[in-house]
Backbone as numpy.savetxt, mean C-alpha at the origin, in Angstrom:
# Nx Ny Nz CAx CAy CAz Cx Cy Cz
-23.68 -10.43 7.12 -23.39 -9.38 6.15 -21.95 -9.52 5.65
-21.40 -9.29 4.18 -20.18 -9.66 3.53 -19.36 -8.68 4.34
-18.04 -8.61 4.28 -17.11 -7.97 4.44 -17.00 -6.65 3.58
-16.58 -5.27 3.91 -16.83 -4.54 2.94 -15.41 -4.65 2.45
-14.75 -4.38 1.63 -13.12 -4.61 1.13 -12.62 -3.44 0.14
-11.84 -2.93 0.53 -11.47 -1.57 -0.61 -10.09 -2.12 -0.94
-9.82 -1.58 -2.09 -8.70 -1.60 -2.49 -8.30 -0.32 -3.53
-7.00 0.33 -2.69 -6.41 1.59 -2.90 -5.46 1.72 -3.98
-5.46 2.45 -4.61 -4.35 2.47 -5.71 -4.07 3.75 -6.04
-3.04 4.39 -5.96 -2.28 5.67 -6.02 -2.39 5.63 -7.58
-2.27 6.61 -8.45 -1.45 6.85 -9.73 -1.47 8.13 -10.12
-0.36 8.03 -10.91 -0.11 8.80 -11.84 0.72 8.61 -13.11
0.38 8.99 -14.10 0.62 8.61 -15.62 1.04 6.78 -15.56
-0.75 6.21 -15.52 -1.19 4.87 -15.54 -1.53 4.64 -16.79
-2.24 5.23 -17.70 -3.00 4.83 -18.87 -2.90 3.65 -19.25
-1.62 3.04 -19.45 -0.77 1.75 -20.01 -1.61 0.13 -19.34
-2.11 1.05 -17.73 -2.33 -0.12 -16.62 -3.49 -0.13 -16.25
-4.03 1.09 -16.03 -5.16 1.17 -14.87 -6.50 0.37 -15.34
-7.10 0.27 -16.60 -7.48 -0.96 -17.20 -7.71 -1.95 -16.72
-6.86 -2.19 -17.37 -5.95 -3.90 -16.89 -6.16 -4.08 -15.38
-5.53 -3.64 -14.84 -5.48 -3.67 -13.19 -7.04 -3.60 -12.15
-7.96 -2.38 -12.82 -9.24 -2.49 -12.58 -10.07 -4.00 -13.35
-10.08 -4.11 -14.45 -10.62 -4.85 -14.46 -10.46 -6.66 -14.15
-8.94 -6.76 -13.95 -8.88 -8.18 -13.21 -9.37 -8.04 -11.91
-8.58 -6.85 -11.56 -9.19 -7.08 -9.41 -11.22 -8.05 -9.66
-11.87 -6.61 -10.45 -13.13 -6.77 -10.64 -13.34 -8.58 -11.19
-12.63 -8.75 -11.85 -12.82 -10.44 -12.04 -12.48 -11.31 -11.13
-11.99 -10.98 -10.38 -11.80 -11.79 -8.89 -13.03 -12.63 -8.52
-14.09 -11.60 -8.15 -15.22 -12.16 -7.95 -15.63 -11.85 -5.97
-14.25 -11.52 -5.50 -14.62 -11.37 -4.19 -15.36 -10.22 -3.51
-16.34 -9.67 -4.19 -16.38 -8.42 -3.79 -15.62 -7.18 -3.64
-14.60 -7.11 -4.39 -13.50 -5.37 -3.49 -14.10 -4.95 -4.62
-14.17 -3.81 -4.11 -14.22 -2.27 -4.38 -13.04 -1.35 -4.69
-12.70 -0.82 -5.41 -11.66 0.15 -5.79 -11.30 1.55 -5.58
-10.76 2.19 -4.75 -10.75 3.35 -5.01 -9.28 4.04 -5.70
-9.28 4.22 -6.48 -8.07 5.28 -7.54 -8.41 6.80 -6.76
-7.01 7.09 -6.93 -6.27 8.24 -6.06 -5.33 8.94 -7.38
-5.84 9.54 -8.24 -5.23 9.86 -9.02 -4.51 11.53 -8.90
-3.13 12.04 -8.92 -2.92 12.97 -9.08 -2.28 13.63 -9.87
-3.54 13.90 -10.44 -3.48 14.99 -12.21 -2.82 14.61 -12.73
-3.09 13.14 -12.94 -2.11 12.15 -14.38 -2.58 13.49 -15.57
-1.58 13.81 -16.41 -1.55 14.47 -17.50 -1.50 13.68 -18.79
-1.31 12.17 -18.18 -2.31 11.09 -19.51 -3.42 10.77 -19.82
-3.88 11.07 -18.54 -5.41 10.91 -18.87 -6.30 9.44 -18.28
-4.98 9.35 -17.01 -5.68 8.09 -16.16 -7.09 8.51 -15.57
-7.06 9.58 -15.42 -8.57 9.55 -14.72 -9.56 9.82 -15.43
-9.22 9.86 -16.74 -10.86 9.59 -17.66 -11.02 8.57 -17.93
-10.39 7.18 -17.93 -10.03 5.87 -18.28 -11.01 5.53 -17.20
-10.52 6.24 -15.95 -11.10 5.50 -14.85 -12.83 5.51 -14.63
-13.04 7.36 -15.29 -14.29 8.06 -15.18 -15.28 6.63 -16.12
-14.25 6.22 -17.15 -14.85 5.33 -18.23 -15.55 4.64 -17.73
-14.63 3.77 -17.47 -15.15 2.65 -16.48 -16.19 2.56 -15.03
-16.12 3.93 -14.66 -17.11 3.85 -13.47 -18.70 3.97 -14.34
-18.41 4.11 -15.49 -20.07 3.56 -16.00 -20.41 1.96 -16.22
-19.75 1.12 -16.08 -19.49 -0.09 -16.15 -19.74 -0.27 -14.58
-18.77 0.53 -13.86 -19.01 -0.92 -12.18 -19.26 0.57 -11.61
-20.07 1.01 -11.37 -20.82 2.24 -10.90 -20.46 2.44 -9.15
-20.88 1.16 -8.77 -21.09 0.98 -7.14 -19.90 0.73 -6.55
-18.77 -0.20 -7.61 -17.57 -0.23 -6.72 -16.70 0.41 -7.02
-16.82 1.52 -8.17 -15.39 1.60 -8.68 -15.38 2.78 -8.15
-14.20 3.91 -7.22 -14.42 4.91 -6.53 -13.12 5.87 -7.31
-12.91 7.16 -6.96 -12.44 8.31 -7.73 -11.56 9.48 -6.95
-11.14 9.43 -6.11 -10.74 11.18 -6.18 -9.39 11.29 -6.96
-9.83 12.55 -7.45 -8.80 13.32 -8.27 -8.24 14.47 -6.91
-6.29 14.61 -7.33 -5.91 15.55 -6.69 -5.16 16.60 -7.93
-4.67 17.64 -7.40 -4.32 18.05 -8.18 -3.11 18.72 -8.65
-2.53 17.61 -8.01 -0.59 17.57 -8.48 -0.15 16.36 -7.84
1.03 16.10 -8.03 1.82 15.16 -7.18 2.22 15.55 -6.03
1.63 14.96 -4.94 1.64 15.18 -3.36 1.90 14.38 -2.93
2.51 13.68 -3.33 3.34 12.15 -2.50 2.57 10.97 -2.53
2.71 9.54 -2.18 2.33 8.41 -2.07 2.09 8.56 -0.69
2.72 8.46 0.16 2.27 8.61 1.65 0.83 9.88 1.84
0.68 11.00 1.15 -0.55 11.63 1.22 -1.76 10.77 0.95
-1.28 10.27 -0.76 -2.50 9.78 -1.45 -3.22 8.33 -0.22
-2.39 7.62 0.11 -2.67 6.42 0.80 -3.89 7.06 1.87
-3.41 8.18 2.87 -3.60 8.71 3.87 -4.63 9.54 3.56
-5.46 9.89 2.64 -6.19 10.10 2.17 -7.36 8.98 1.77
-6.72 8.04 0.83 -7.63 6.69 0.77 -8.13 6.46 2.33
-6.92 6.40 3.14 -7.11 5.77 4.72 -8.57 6.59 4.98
-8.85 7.76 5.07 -9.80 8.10 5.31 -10.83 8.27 5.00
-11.12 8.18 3.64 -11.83 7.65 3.15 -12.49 6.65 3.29
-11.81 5.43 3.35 -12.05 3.65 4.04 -13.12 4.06 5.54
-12.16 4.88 6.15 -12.96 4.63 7.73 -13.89 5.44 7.59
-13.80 6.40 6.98 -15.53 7.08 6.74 -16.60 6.64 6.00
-16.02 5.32 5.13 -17.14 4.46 5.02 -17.19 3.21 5.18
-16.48 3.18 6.63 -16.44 2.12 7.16 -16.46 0.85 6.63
-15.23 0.81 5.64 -14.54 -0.43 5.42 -13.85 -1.42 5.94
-14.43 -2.57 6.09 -13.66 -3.87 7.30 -12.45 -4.23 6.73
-11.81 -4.16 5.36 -10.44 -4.59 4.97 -10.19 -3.63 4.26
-9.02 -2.84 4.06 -8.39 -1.98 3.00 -7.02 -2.37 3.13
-7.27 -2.28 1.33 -5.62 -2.96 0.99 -5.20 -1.73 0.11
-4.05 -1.86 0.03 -2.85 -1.01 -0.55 -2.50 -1.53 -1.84
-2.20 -1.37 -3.07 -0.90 -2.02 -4.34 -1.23 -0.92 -5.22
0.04 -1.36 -6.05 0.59 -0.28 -7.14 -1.02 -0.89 -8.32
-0.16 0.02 -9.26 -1.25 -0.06 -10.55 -0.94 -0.94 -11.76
0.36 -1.21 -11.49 1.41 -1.44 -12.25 1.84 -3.11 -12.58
1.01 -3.94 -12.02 1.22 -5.26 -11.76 2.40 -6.22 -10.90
2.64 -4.70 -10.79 3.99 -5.39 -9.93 3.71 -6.23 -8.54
2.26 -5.74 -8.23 2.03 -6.67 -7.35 0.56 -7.30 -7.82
0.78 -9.09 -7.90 -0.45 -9.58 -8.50 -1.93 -9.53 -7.93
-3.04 -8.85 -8.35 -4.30 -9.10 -8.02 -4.55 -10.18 -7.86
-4.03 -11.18 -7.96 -4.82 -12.90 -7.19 -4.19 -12.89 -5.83
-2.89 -12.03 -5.50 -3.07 -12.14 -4.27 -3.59 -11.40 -3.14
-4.44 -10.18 -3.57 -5.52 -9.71 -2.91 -5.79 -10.72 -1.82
-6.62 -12.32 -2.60 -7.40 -12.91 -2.18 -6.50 -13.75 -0.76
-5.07 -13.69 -0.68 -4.28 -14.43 0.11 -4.31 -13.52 1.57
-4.07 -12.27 1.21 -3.56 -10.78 2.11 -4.99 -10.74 2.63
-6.04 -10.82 2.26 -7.76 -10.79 3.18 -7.71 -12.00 3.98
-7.42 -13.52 2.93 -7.29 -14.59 3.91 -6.55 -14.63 5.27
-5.44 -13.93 4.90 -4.49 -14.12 6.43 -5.06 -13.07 7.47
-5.58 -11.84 7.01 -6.43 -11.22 7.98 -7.58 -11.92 8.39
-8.15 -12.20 7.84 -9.26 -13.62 7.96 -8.55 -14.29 9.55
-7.78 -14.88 9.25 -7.00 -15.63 10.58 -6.50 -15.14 11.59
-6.18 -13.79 11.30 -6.02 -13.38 12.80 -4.99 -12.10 12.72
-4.72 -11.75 11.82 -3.21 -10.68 11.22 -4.26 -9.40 11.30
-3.57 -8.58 12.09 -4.27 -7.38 12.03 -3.51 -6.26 10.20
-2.48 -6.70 10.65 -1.86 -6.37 8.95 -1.29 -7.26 8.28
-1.44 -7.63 7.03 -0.97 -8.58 5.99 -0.58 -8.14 5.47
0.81 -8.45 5.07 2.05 -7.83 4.00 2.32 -8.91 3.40
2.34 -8.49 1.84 2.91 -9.19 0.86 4.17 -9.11 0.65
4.75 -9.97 1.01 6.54 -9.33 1.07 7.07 -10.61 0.65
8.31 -9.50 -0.23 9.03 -10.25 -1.13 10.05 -10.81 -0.88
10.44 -11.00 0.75 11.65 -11.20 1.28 11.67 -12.47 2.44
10.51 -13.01 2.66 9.85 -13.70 3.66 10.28 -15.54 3.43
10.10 -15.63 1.98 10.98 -16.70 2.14 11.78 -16.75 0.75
12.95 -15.73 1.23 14.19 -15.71 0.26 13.82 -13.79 -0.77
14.18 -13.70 -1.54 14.01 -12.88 -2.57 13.31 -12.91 -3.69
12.57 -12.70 -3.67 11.27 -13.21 -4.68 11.06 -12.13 -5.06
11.74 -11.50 -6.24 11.75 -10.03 -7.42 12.18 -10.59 -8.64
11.35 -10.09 -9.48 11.52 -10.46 -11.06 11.68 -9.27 -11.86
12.70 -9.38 -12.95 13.26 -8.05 -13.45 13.49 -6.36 -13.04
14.11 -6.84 -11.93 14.77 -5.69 -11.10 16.34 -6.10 -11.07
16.91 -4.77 -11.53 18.06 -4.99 -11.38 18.98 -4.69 -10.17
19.81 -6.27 -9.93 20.67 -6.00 -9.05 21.19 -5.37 -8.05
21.62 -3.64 -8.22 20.98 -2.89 -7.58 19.97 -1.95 -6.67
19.02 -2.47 -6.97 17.48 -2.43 -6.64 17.51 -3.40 -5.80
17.71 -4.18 -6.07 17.38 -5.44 -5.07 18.22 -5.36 -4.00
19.88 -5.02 -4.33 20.25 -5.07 -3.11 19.99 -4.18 -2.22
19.54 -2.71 -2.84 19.33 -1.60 -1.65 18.07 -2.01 -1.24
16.87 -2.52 -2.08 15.53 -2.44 -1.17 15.81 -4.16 -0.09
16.50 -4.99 -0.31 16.60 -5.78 0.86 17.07 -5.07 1.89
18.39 -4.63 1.64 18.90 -4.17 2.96 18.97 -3.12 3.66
17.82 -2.17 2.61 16.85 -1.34 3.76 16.36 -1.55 4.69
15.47 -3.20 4.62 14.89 -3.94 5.38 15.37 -4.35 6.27
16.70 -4.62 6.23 17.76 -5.26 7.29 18.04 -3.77 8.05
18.37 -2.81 7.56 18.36 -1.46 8.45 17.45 -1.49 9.42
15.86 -1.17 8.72 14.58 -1.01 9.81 14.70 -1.64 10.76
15.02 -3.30 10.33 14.67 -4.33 11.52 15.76 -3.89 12.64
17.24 -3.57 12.14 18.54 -3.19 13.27 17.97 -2.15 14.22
17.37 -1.00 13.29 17.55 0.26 13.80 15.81 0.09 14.46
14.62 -0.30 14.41 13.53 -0.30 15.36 13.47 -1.37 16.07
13.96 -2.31 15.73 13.49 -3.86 16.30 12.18 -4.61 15.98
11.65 -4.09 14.79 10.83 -4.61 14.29 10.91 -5.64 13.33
10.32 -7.26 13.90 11.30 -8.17 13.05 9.79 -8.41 11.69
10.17 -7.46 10.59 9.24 -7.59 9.66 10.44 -7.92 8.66
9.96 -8.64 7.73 11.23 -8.74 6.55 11.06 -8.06 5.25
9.87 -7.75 5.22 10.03 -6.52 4.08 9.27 -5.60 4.72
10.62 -4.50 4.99 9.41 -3.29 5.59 9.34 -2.53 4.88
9.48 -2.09 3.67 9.27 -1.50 2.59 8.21 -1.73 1.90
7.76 -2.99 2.04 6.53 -3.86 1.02 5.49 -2.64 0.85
4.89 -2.24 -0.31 3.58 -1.31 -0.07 2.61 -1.92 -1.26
2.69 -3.73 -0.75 0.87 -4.69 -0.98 0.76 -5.27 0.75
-0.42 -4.28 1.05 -0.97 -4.76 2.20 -2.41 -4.87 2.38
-2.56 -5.54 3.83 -4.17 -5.36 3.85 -4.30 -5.13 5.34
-5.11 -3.91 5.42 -5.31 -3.57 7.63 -6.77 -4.16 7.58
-6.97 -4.18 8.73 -8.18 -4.28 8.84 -8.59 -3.25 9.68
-9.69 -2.31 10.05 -10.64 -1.29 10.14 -9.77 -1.07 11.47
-9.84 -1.47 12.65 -9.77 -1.10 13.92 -7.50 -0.62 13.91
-7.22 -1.00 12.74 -5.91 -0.57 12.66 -6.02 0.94 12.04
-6.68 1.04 11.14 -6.67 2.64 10.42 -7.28 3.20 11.68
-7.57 3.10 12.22 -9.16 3.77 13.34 -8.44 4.29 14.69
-7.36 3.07 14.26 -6.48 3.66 15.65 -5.34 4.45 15.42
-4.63 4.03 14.32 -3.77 5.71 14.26 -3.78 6.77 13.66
-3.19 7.69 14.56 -3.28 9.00 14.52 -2.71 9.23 13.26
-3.47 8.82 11.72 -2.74 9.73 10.42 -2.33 10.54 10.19
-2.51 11.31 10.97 -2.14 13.08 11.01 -0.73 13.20 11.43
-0.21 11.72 11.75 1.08 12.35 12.43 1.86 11.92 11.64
1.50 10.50 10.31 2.41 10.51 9.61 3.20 11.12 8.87
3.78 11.12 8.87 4.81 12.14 7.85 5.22 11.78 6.73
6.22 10.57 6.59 6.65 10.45 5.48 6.12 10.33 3.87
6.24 10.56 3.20 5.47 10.47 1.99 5.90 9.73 1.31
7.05 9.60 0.57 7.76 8.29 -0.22 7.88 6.86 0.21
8.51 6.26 0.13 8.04 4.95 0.37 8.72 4.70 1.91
9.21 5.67 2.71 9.36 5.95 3.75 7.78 5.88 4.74
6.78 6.25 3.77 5.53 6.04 4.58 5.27 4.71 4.62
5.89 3.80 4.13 5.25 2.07 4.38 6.04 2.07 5.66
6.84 1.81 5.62 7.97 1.67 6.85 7.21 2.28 8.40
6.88 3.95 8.18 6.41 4.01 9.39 5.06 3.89 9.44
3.92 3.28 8.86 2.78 3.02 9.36 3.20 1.33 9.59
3.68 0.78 9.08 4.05 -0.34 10.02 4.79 -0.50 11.50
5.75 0.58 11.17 6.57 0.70 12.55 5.09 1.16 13.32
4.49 2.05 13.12 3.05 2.88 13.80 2.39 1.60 14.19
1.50 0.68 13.92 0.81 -0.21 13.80 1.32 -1.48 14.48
2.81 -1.89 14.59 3.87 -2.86 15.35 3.58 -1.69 16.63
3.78 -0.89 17.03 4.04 0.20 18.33 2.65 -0.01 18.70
1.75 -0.06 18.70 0.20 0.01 19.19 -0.32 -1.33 19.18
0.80 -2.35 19.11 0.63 -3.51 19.79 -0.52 -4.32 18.41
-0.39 -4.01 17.21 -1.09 -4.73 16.06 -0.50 -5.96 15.36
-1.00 -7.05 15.12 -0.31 -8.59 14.95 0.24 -8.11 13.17
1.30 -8.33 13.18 1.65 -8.25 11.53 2.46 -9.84 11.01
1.36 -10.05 9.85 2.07 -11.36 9.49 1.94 -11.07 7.90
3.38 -11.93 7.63 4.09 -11.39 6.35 3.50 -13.31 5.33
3.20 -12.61 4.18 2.88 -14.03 3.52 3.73 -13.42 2.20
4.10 -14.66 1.28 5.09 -14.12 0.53 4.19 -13.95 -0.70
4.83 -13.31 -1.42 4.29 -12.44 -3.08 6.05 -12.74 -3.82
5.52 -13.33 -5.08 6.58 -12.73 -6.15 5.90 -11.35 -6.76
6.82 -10.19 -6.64 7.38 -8.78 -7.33 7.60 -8.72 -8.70
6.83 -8.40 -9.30 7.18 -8.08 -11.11 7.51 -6.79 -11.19
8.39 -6.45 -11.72 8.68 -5.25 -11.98 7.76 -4.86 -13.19
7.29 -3.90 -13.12 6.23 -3.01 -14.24 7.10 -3.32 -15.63
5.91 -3.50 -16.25 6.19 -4.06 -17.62 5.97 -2.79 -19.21
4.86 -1.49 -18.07 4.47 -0.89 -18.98 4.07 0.47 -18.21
4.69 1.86 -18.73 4.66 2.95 -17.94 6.11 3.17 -17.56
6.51 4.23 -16.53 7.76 4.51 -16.05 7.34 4.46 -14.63
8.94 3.94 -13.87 8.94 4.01 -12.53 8.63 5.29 -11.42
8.12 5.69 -10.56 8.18 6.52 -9.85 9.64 6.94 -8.96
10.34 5.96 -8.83 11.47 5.86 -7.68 12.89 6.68 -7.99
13.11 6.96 -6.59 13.96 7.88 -6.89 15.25 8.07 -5.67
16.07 8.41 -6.22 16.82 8.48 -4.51 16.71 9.03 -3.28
15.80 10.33 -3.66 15.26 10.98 -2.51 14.20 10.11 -1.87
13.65 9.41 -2.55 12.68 8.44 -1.63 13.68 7.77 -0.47
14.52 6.80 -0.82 15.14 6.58 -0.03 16.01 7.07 1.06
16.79 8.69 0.56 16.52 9.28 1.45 15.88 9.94 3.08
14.53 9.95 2.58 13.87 10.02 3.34 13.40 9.16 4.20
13.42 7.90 3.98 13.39 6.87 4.40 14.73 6.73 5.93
15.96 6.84 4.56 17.42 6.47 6.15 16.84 7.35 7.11
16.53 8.70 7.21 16.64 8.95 7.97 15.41 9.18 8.96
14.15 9.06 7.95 12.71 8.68 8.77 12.96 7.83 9.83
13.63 6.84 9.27 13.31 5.59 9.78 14.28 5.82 11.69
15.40 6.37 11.37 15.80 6.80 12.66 15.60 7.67 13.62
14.59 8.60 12.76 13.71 9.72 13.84 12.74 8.94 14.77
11.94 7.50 13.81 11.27 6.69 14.40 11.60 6.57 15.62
12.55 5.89 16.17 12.97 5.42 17.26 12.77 6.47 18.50
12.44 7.38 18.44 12.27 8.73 19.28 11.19 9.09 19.43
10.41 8.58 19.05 8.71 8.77 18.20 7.45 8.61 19.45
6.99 9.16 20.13 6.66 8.65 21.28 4.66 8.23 20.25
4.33 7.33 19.94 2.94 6.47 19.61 2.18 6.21 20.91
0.77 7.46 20.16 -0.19 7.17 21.15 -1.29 6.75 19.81
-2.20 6.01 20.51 -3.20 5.76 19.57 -4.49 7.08 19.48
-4.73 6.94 18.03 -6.18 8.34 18.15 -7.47 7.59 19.49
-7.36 6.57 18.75 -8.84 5.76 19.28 -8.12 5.00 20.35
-9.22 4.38 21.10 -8.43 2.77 21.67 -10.20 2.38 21.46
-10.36 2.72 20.48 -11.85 1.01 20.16 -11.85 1.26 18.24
């Protein structure tokens, strides 16, 4: 029997992308499935999407929320979703192209081999970001260099949010305890997932910065992050499951 494969995508005010982005994944050819997590785009991403689910009926999936409730909710939401219909791979990426749909097919392969999480990270061999400025680049590297000081987790982009778990990783932690919501939530479901003894191997991705739409990011994300990331360390991780 195939692998079942989801692939998660947060948005809000997509119109520009969500298209585009649905319908290459769908040209892949590998089987994934989609689920959009839209909250109350006021452009009108989720009738785009409604569009299209008359076209790919069976894979293309939907919930609407109804405001902006964070990225760490929406994911954590997908998450449960996945394990309630018992999906063997669920992956994570923006809408935005910033992270490429051909490498879906790399992030399943390396779980394929043995990676309980596959991160697409842009830092793994060297800096691999395209039209981000300077700035950007230097704080989201050496965020990364923080995490790794301050948990001991030797990941090199722990920020990355293109991944892929596989089933018995969502199954085992306790979502309920995540907290962070901004991009502070990549950081600790990896730190979560490294703590419960899960293999994480990093394969590299070049980063496009969005070409079309506006950024989400903000300083309070990061924020939340410095100091998430040091509550971590205090954090006592039990698993929900152990099967």
């Amino acid at each position: 029997m195939e692998n079942k494969k989801l692939v998660i995508i947060p948005t809000y005010n997509e119109k520009e992308n969500i298209r585009a982005i649905i319908e290459k994944i769908f040209s892949l050819n590998e089987g994934f499935e989609i689920l959009i997590i839209d909250d109350g785009s006021p452009d009108g991403t989720a009738g785009i999407v409604k569009e299209l689910q008359g076209k790919y009926p069976d894979s293309l999936h939907l919930l609407e929320r109804s405001g902006k409730l964070g990225l760490g909710t929406a994911y954590i939401t997908g998450f449960k979703y996945a394990i309630e219909h018992k999906y063997d791979y669920i992956f994570e990426m923006d809408a935005d192209f910033s992270h490429n749909p051909n490498d879906l097919t790399e992030l399943y392969n390396t779980c394929c081999k043995g990676a309980d999480v596959a991160i697409g990270s842009r830092y793994i061999t060297g800096v691999n970001v395209v039209n981000w400025p300077m700035s950007r680049v230097i704080m989201s590297y050496y965020a990364s260099k923080y995490v790794r000081l301050v948990t001991g987790m030797k990941v090199r982009d722990a920020t990355a949010g293109f991944k892929c778990y596989k089933f018995n990783v969502l199954n085992t932690i306790d979502l309920d305890r995540i907290k962070m919501k901004g991009y502070g939530f990549q950081i600790e479901m990896k730190y979560t997932a490294w703590k419960l003894g899960f293999k994480i191997v990093e394969t590299p991705i070049i980063f496009i910065d969005r070409k079309l739409g506006s950024s989400k990011m903000n300083s309070g994300i990061f924020g939340e992050a410095a100091w998430g990331v040091f509550k971590l360390r205090f954090r006592k991780i039990k698993p929900l499951r152990t099967s």
